[in-house]
C-alpha positions in Angstrom: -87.6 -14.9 65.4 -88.4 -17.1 68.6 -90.8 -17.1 72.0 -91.6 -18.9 74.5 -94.7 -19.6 73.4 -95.1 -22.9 72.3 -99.2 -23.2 71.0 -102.1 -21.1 71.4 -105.8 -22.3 71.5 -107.3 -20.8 68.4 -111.3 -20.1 69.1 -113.4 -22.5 67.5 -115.4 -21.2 64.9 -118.1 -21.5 61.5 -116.4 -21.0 58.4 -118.3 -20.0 55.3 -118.3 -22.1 52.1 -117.1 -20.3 49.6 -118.1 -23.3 46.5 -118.7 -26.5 45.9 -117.7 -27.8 43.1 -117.1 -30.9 41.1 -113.2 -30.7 41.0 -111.3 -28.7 42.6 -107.4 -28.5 41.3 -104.9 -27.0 44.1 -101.8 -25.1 42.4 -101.3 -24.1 39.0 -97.9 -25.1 37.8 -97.2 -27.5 35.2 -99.3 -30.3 36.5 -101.8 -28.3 37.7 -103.1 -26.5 34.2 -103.4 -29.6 32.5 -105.0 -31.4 34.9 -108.1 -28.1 35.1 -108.3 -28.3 31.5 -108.6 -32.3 31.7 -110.9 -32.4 33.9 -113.5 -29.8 33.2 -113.3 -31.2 28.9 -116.9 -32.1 29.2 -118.7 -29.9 31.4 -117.7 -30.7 35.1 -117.4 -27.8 37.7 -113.7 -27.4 38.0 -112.0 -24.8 40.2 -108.4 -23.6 40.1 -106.7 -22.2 42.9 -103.1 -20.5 43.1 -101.5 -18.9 45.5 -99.3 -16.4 43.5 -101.1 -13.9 40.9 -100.7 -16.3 37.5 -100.8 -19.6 36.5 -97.2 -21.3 35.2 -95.2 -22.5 38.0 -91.8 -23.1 37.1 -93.1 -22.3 33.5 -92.4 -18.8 34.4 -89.0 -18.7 36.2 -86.6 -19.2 32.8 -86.3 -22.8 32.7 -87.0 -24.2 29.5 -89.7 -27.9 29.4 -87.4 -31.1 29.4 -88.8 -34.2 28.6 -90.8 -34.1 26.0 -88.4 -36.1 23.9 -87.2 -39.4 24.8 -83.5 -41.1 25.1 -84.7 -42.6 21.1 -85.7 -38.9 19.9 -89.5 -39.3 19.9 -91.8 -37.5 21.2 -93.2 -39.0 23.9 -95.5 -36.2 25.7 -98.4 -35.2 23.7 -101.9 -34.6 24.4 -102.9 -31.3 26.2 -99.2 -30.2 27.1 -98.4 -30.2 23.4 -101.4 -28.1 22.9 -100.3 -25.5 25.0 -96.6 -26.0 23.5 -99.1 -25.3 20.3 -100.7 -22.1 21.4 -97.7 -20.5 22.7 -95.9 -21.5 19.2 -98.4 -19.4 17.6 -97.7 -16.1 19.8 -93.8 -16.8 18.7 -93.4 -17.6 22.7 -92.3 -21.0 22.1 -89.8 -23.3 20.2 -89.7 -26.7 18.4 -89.0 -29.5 20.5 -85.1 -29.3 20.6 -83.2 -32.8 21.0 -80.4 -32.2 23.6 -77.4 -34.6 24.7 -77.6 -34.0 28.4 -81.3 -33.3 29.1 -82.7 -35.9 25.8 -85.2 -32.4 24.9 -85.6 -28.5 25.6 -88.3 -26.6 24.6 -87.9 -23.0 25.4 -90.8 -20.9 26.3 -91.1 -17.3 27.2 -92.3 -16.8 30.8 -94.3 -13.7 30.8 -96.3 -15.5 27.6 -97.4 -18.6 29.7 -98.9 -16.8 32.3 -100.9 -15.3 29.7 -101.3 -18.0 26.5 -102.3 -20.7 29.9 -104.7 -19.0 31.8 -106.6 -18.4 28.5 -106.5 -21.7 27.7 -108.2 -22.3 31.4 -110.8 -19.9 30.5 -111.8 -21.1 27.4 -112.0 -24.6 28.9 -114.5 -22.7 31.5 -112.3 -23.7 34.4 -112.9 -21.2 36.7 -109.1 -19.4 38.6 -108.7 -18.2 41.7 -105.5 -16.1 42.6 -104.2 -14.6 45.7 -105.6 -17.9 47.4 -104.0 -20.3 50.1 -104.6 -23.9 50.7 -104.6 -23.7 54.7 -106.2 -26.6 56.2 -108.7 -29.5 55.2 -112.2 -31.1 55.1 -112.7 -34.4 56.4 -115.7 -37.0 57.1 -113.1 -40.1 58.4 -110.9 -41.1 55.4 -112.7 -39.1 52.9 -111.2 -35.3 51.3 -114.6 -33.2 51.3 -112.8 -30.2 50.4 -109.8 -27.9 51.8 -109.7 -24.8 53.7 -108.5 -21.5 52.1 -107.1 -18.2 53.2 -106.9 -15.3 51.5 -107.5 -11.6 52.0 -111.2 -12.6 52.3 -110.3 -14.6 55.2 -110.8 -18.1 56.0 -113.4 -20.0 53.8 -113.8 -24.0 52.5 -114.3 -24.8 49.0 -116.1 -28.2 48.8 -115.4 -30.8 46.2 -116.3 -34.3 45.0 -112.9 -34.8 44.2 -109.6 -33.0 44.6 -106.0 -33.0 42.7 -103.3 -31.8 44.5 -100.7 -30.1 42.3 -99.2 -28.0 45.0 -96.0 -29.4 44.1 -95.4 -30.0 48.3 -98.3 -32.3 48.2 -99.8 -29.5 50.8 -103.5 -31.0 50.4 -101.9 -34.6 51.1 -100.2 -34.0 53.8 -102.8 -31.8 55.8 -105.5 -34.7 55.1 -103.2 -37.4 56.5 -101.8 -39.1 53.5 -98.5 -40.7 54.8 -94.9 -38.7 52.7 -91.2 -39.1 52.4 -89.0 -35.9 52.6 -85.8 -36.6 51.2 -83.5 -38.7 50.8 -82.5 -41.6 53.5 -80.7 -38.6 55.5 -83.7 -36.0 54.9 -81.4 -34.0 52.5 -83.4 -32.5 49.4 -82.1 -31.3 46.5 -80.9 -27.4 46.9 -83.3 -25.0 45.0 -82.2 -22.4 42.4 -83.2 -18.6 42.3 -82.8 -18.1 38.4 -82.0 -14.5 36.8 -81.7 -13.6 33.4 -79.1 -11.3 31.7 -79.3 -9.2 28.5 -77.1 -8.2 25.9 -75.4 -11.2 25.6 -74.1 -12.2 22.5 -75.3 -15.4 22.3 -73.2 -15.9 18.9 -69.8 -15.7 19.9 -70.6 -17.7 23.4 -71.5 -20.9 21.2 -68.8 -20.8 18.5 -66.2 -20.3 21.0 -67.5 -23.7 22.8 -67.7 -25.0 19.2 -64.1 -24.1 17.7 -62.1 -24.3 21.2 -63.7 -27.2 22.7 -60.8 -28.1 25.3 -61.0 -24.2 26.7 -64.5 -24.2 26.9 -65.0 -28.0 28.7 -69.0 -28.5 28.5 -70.5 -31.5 30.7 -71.9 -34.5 27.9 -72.3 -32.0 25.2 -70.4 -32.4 22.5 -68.9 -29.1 20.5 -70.6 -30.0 16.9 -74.1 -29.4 19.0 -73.0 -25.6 19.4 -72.1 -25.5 16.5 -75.5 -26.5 15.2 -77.7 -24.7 17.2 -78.4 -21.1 17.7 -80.5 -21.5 20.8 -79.1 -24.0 23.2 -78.5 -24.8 27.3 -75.0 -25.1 28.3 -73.7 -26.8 31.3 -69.5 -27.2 32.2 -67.3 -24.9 31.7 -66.0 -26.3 34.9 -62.2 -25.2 35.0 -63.7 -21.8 33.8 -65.4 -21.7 37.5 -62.7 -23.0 39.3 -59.9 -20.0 38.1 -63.1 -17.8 39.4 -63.0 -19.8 42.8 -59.1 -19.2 42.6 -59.6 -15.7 42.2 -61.7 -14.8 44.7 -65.3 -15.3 43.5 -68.0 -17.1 45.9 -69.6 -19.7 43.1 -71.6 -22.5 44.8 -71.5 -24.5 41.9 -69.2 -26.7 40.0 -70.7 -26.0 37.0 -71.7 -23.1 34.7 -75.3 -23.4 33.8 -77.3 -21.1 30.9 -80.1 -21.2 28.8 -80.8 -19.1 25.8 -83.9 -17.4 25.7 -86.0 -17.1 22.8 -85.4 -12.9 22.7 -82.6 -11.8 20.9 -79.4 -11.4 23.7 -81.4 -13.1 26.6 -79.4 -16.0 28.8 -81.3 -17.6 32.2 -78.8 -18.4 34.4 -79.4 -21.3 36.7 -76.1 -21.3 39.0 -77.5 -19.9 42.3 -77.8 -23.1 44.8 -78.7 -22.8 48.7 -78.3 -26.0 50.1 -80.4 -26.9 53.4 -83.8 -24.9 51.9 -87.3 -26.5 52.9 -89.7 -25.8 51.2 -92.4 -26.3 53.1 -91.2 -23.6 55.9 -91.5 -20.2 55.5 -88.7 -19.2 57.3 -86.1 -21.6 55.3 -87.8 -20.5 51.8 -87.2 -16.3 52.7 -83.5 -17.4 54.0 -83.3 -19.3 50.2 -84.2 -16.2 48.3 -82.3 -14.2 50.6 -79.0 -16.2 50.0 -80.1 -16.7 46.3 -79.9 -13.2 45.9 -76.6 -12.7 47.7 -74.8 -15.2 45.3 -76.1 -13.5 42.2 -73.5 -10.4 42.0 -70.4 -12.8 42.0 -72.1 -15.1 39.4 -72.7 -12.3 37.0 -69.4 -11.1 37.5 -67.7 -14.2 36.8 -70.0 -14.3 33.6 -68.7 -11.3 32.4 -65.3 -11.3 33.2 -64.6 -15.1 32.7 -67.4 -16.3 29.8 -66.7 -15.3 26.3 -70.3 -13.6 24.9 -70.9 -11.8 28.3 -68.5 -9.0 27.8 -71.5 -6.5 27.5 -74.1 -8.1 29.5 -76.3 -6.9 32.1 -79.4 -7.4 34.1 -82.6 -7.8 33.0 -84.8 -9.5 35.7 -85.1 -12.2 38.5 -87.4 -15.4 38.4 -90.9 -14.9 40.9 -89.5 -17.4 43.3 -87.1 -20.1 44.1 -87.3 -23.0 42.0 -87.5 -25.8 44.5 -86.7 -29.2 43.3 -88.0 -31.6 45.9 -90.2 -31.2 49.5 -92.7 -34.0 50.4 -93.7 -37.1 48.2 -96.9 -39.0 48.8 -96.8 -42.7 49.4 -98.9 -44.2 46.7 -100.3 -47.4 46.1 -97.3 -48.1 44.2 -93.8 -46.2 44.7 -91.7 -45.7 41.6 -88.4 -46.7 42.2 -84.8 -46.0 41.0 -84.6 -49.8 39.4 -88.0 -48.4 37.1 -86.6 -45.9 35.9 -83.5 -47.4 34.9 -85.2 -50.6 33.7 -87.3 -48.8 31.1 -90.8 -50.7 33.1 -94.0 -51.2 31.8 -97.0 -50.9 33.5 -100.3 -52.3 32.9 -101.8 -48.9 34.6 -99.6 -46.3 32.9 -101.0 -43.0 32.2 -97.7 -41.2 31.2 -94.6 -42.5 29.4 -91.1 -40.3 30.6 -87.8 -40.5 29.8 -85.7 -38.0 31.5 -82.6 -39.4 33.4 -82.0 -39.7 37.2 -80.7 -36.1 37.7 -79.8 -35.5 41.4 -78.3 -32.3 42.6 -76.8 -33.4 45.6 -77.9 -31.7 48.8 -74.7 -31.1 49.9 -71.8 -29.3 47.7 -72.3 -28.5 44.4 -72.2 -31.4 42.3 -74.7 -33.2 40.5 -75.5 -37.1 39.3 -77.1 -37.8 35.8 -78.0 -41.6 34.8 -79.9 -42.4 31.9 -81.6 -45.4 31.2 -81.3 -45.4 27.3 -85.2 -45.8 26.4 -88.3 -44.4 28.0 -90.4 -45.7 31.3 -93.9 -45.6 32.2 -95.6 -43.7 35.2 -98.4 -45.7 36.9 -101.8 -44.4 37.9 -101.0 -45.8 41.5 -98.8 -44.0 41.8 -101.1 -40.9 41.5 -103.5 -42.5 43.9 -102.2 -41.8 47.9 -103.0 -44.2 50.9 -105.6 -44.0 53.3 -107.4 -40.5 52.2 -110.4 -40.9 49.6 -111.6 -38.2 47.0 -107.7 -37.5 46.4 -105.3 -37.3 43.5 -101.8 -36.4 43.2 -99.7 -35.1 39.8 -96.3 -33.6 39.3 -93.1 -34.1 41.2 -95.0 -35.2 44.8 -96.6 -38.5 43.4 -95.5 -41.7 45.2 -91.8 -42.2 44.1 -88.3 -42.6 46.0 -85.8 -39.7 46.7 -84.0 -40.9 43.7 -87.1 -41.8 40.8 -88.6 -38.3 41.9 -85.4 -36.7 40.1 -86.6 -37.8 37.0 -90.3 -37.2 37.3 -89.6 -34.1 38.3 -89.4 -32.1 34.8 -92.4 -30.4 33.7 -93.3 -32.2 30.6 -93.9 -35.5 32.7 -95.7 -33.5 35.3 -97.9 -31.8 32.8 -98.5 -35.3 31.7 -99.2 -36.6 35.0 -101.8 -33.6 34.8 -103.8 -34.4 32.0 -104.3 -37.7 33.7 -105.0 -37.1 37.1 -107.9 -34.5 35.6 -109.6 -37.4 33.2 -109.2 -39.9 35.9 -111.2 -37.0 38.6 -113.6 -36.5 35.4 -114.3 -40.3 35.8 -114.9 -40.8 39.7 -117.1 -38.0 39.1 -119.2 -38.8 36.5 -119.4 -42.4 38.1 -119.7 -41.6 41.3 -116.5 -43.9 42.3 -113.6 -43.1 44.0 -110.3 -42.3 42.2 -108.7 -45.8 43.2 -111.9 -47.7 41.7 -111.1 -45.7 38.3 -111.3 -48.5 35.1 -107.6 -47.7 33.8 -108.2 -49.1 30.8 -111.0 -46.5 30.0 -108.7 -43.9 31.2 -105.6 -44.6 29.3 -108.2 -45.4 26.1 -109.5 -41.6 26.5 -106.0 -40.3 27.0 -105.1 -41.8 23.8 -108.2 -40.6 21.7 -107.0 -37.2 23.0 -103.3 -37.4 21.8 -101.3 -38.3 24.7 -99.0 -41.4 24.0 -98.8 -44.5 26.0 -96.2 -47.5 25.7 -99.2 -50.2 25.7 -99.5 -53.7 23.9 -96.6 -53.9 25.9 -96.1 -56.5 28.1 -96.1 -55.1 31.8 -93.4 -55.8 34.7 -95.5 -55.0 37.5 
C-alpha cells in the first residue's frame, strides 16, 4: 500500500505513566524470562512486557533448545535456564539434555507447556507480566534510558525504570534510544526466517531405522546412521537427493535440505523447511509478506513428506508455529563486539557472564544452503558485550548483543540467550541496588553471584582480551 504522503505532524501531547519500577525487562523470549526472574531474586520491582499473549518466544514455535551441551559433551548452561528445563521435566514437557552431532545438544520441550510452566515461574518470582503490550517509543534525559513508551489497547502510556533490558530480540529499545546497530551482513542480507508447522501421525519409528539400516538412501548432513539407530527422539537434517527428485518432479522446496524434529508426543514431527529469503524483521509489511509466503510453501513441503519420506505415509496436520521464527534483524554495538575469530578461537574473557558452544551456523540469505563451523571446545560471552554505546540505564541479552553478522549465528540459540538473560537481570539487580550504571557493574561480583546460583563460567582461566 502507498501515498503520497510522506510525514504527518502528530499533535504534541501528555502521556500518562503507567509505572515506575525498578527493572523493566522488554520481551519475553528466551532471554527475556530469565533475565525477569534474575533480576527481581531479591525483592526489586521488575516488570515484564510482551507483545504477543504468553511468554516463550521461539520456546513456543517447535524448535527444540541447542546449546546447552558443549562440543566436549558438558553441560555448559546452568543456573536459571536449567531450572526451567527442571520444572518443565516435571510436567513430562521436557527431555534430557540430548548430545547431537550437528547441533553438539537438543533438548526438546513442548510449546504449549512453556507458555504455561514459564509464566509461573515469573509469578512466583513476583515479576509482574504484561501482555498485549508494545514497546513504541522511548524516554530520554540526554544519554540516559528513563523508561520506554508503550502502546496497547489502553493507548499510549510510559513505564518508567531505573534500569532497562532489552530482550526484544530486534534490540527495539536500543535502537529507538539511539544506541548505534548492524543489520546484516556486509551486504545487509540476514538470515531468511522459518514459519515451522508440525505434522501428526507420523511414525517416527520406521523414519529413523530406515536412516539407520539404508544410510546411503537416506543421506543425512553430519549425522551418522548409528545415532538413529540409538535414539528414539532425534532432529534430522539431509536427505538431500530425497529433495532434489521432489525438485525434479515438480515440487516448489526452498531448501536444500530436509529438516525435522521429533516432538516429545507420540507421532509428532516440527518441520523447519519453510525459508523466505529477503524478510525484515523489523517491518511490518516484509514480516506479513514472510508468513504469507511461509504459508504458501507449506502444501508442497508436506507433500513431499509424505510421498517422498519413509514414516510419513499417514501423516497429517496438526498445527502452525504463532509466528515466523526470525533469525537475525538489528545487533547493538557494544563495548566489545564478538567476533567470528572468538568464536572459533574458543576465547576467554576476564568479563564473561556466559560460556557457549554452538557452531557458526549461517543460513545464507540467498538460496537455500547453509554454513556450519565448529570450533571444537566452548567460548565465552563478555558482559560488554551486553552493555551498548552511548545510551545509560541499558542492557542488552539474546541474539541482538554486540556481535558480527557471522558470531551472532552462534549466539543465537536459546540456551546461550537464556544465559545471557540470567546475567543481564543480576547485572540490572546490581546498578540498582548500587545506584551505578550497568557499565560501572563490578564483574567479578557478578560472575561470583552467577556462580553461587549455578550457572557455569570458564574462569581461573587465563583471558585473551
Amino acid at each position: 500500500m502507498k501515498t503520497n504522503l510522506r510525514t504527518i505532524k502528530e499533535p504534541a501531547r501528555e502521556i500518562p505513566v503507567r509505572t515506575q519500577v525498578d527493572v523493566l525487562v522488554v520481551g519475553g523470549g528466551p532471554s527475556g524470562i530469565t533475565a525477569a526472574m534474575a533480576a527481581a531474586e531479591d525483592g526489586l520491582n521488575v516488570l515484564l512486557i510482551e507483545s504477543r499473549s504468553f511468554v516463550g518466544g521461539n520456546m513456543t514455535i517447535g524448535l527444540p533448545i541447542l546449546g546447552f551441551l558443549g562440543q566436549k559433551g558438558n553441560q555448559i548452561i546452568k543456573g536459571l535456564p536449567q531450572k526451567l528445563i527442571d520444572r518443565l521435566k516435571e510436567r513430562q514437557a521436557a527431555s534430557e539434555h540430548r548430545p547431537c552431532p550437528l547441533h553438539m545438544s537438543l533438548t526438546l520441550v513442548e510449546p504449549e507447556s512453556v507458555k504455561t510452566v514459564a509464566l509461573e515461574m515469573l509469578r512466583e518470582s513476583n515479576v509482574y507480566v504484561l501482555f498485549y503490550t508494545f514497546c513504541a517509543g522511548v524516554v530520554m534525559e540526554g544519554d540516559e534510558l528513563k523508561g520506554v513508551i508503550i502502546e496497547s489497547k489502553a493507548g499510549r502510556e510510559a513505564i518508567l525504570a531505573k534500569v532497562i533490558i532489552d530482550c526484544s530480540g530486534d534490540a527495539d529499545v536500543a535502537y529507538r534510544a539511539g544506541v548505534p546497530c548492524e543489520y546484516g551482513n556486509d551486504h545487509g542480507g540476514v538470515q531468511p526466517p522459518t514459519l515451522m508447522f508440525c505434522l501428526g501421525g507420523v511414525d517416527t519409528e520406521k523414519l529413523r531405522l530406515s536412516v539407520a539400516q539404508e544410510p546411503r538412501t537416506y543421506l543425512t548432513d553430519f549425522i551418522p546412521a548409528e545415532y538413529f539407530g540409538q535414539n528414539n527422539q532425534f532432529v534430522l537434517v539431509g536427505m538431500r537427493n530425497l529433495v532434489q527428485k521432489a525438485q525434479a518432479d515438480g515440487l516448489t522446496l526452498t531448501t536444500e535440505r530436509t529438516i525435522l524434529i521429533t516432538g516429545l508426543r507420540k507421532g509428532e514431527v516440527w518441520v523447519n523447511m519453510t525459508r523466505v529469503n529477503g524478510v525484515n524483521g523489523t517491518d511490518p509489511e516484509s514480516l506479513t509478506h514472510g508468513e504469507i509466503e511461509g504459508r504458501k510453501q507449506i502444501y508442497d513441503i508436506q507433500r513431499y513428506l509424505i510421498e517422498y519420506v519413509p514414516g510419513f505415509e499417514n501423516a497429517y496436520f496438526l498445527k502452525t508455529a504463532p509466528f515466523l521464527g526470525i533469525r537475525e534483524t538489528r545487533r547493538i554495538n557494544g563495548l566489545y563486539t564478538m567476533t567470528r575469530e572468538d568464536i572459533m578461537g574458543c576465547r576467554h574473557f576476564d568479563d564473561a557472564i556466559a560460556v557457549a558452544s554452538y557452531p557458526l551456523d549461517i543460513h545464507h540469505p540467498q538460496g537455500g544452503g547453509c554454513t556450519l563451523e565448529w570450533c571444537g571446545d566452548c567460548y565465552d560471552v563478555p558482559y560488554r558485550s551486553l552493555v551498548p554505546q552511548k545510551i545509560k540505564n541499558l542492557l542488552v541479552a539474546g541474539r541482538c548483543i554486540s556481535t558480527t553478522h557471522e558470531a551472532m549465528s552462534a549466539i543465537r540459540v536459546m540456551a546461550p540467550c537464556m544465559a545471557m538473560g540470567e546475567a543481564a537481570g543480576r547485572a540490572a539487580k546490581q546498578a540498582v541496588r548500587k545506584n551505578i550504571q550497568p557499565a560501572d557493574v563490578d564483574v567479578q561480583q557478578l560472575q561470583q553471584e552467577l556462580i553461587s546460583k549455578g550457572a557455569y563460567l570458564r574462569l581461573n582461566k587465563e583471558a585473551t582480551v
